[in-house]
N, C-alpha and C positions, 0 to 999 in steps of 0.2 A: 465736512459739510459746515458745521460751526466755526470753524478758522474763516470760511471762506464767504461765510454772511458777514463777517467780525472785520475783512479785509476790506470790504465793500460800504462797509457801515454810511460813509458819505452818499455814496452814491445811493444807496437805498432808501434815506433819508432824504433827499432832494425828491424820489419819485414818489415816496409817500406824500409829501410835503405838496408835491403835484397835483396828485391825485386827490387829496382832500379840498383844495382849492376848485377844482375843477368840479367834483362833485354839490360842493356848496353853491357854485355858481347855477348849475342845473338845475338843481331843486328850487333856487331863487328866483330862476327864470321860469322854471314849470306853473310857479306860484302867479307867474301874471297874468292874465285874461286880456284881449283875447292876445293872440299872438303878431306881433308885427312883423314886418319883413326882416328884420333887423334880429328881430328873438330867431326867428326859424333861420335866419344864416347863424345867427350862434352857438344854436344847439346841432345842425350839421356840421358844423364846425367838432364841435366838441365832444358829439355823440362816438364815432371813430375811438378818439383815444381812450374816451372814459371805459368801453366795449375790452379794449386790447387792456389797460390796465389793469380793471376788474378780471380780466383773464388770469393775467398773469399772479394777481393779488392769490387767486383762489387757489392757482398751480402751485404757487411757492405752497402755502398753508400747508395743501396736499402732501406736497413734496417733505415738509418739516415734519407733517406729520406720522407719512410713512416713516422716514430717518426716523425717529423716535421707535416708532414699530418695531422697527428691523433691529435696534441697539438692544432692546427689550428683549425682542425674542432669541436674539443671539446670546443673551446672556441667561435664557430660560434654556436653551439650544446646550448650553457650555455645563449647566446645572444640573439637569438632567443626564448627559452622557456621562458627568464622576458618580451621578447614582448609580446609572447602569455597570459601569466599571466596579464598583464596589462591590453590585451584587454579582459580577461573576467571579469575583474574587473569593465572596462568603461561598459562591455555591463549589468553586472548585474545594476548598479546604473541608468545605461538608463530604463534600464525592469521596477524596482523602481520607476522611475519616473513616467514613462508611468502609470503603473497602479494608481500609485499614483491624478493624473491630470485628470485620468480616474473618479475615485472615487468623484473628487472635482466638476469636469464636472455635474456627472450625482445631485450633491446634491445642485449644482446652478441651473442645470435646474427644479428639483424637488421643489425646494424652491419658484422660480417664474411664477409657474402654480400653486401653493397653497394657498387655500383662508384663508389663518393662517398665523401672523405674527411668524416666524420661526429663534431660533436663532442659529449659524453653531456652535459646542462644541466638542474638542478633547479629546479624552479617554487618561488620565495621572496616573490611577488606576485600581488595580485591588483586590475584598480582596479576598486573598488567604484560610480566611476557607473555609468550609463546610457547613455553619450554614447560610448563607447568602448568596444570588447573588444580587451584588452590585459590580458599578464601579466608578469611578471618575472620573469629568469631572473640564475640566478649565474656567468655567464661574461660577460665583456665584452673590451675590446680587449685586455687581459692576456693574452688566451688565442684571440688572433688572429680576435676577431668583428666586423664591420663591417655600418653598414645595408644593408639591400637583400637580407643571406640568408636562403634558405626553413627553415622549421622543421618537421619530420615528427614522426612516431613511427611503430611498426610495422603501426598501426590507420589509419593513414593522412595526410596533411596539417594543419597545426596552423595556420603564417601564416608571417609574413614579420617579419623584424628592422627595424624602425622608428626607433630609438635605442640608441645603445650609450655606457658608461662604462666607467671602469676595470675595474670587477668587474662589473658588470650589464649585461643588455640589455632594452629592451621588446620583445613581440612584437606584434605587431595580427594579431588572430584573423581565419580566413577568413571569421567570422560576422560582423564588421563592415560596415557599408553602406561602409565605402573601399576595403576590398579588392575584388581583385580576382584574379583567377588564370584561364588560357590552360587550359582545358578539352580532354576528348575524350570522347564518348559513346562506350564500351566497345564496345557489340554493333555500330555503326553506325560508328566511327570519325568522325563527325559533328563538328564540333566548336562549340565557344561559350564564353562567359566567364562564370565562376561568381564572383556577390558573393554578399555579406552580406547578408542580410535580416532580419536584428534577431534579438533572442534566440539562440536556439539551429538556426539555418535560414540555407539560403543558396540561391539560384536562380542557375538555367544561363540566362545571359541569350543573347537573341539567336536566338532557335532558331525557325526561321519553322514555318507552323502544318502545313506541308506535309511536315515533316521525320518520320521513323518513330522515334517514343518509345514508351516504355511504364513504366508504375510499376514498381518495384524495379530498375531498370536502371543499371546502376554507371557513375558519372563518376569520370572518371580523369585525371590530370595529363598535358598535354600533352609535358613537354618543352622546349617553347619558352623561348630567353634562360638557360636554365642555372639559373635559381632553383631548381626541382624538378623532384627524377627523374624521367622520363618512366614511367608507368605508376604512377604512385602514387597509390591510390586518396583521393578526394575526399568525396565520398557517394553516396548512392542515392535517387533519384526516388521522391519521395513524394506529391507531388501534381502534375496535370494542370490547367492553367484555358485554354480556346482564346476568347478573345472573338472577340465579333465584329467590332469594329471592329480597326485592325493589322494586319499582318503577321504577329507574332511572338505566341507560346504562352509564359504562363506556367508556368515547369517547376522544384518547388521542391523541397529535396535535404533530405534528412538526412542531416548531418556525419556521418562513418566514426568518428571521434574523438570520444568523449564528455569536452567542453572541464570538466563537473565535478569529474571523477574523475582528472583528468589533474596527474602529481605531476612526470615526469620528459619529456624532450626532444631530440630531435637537433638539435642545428643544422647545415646543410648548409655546410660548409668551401670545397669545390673538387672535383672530378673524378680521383679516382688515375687520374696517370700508368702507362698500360702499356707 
């Protein structure tokens, strides 16, 4: 808009130049009493244009003035949306937090109502095949962890320590087809061995067809050998399959622990001494 009054400059300046002359002429002529034939064809004359330019005078103004407006508020418009962007930016890394501290809360309070020395381990791995579920944690023998320990959280059972380095350790999830873990059917005290069934699933192996299950019925850690605490939840029975041929029913669990979302870790140390 300003380039284009700037291109014009001439032309603009002739019609104000116009239009001042014309105006003075009016008022010059308004001024004389009484009016001649001669005034009254001038000011018809004159009346027309001075009408259309004052038009145009006040549209242009108008028009400079909204431009002005609109430049203004575009740039209120542009300052305003980096506020807004800022505060969702502040409010995600609060959310972040929150849950975060949320997380750490609940696995200090879980830690010092457990009768197991418990050591707190962040998940810094993940392997990516198929062939394994295992993750990587940032403790290793530095920090007194050796194969063979159970891994919890307060959601429930994670796996077992499989390999340890100076600062790392693997773990192999209970969802793997290697594991393996000494069960007990909560309602029934029943008991069986809970593997891995690929993905995200694990089944209560061993459970003859005659034995009293039911869907959503919580399997719980036996105890047995010291790996994990007795009573620490496993999963819950999610499907039923009784063939016909067998003995045994298949009876498959969904993990208590959602292995996606899972950032932090216990690892089971030893038994406090009382």
């Amino acid at each position: 808009m300003l380039q284009f009054f700037l291109r014009k400059k001439g032309f603009f300046f002739l019609i104000g130049l116009f239009v001042v002359t014309l105006t003075l002429f009016a008022k010059d002529t308004e001024k004389r009493k009484p009016y001649n034939f001669f005034d009254r064809l001038i000011l018809r004359l004159i009346s027309p244009p001075l009408k259309v330019t004052t038009l145009c005078i006040n549209k242009a103004t108008q028009t400079w003035q909204e431009y002005f407006y609109l430049v203004n508020l575009k740039k209120e418009v542009s300052l305003l949306k980096n506020h807004i962007d800022k505060l969702e930016i502040e409010n995600q890394l609060l959310q972040e937090q929150s849950v975060e501290n949320k997380r750490l809360r609940d696995l200090l309070s879980f830690k010092r109502r457990f009768s197991y020395t418990v050591l707190p381990a962040e998940i810094i791995g993940r392997d990516p095949s198929s062939w394994f579920k295992t993750i990587l944690v940032d403790k290793g023998k530095k920090d007194g962890v050796q194969p063979g320990l159970g891994v919890i959280t307060p959601k429930g059972i994670v796996g077992k320590i499989i390999n340890v380095s100076d600062d790392s350790s693997k773990i192999l999830l209970i969802t793997d087809v290697n594991s393996a873990v000494d069960a007990v059917l909560k309602r029934t005290r029943k008991r069986g061995i809970v593997e891995g069934f690929g993905e995200n699933r694990c089944k209560l192996s061993y459970v003859l067809k005659t034995e009293d299950i039911n869907l959503d019925d919580r399997i719980v850690g036996s105890g047995l050998n010291g790996t994990y605490p007795k009573g620490v939840l496993i999963g819950i029975v999610s499907n039923i399959v009784k063939n016909k041929s067998g003995f045994f029913q298949l009876v498959e669990l969904k993990p208590s622990v959602d292995f996606s979302k899972l950032t932090e870790v216990l690892i089971v140390l030893k038994e406090k001494e009382t």
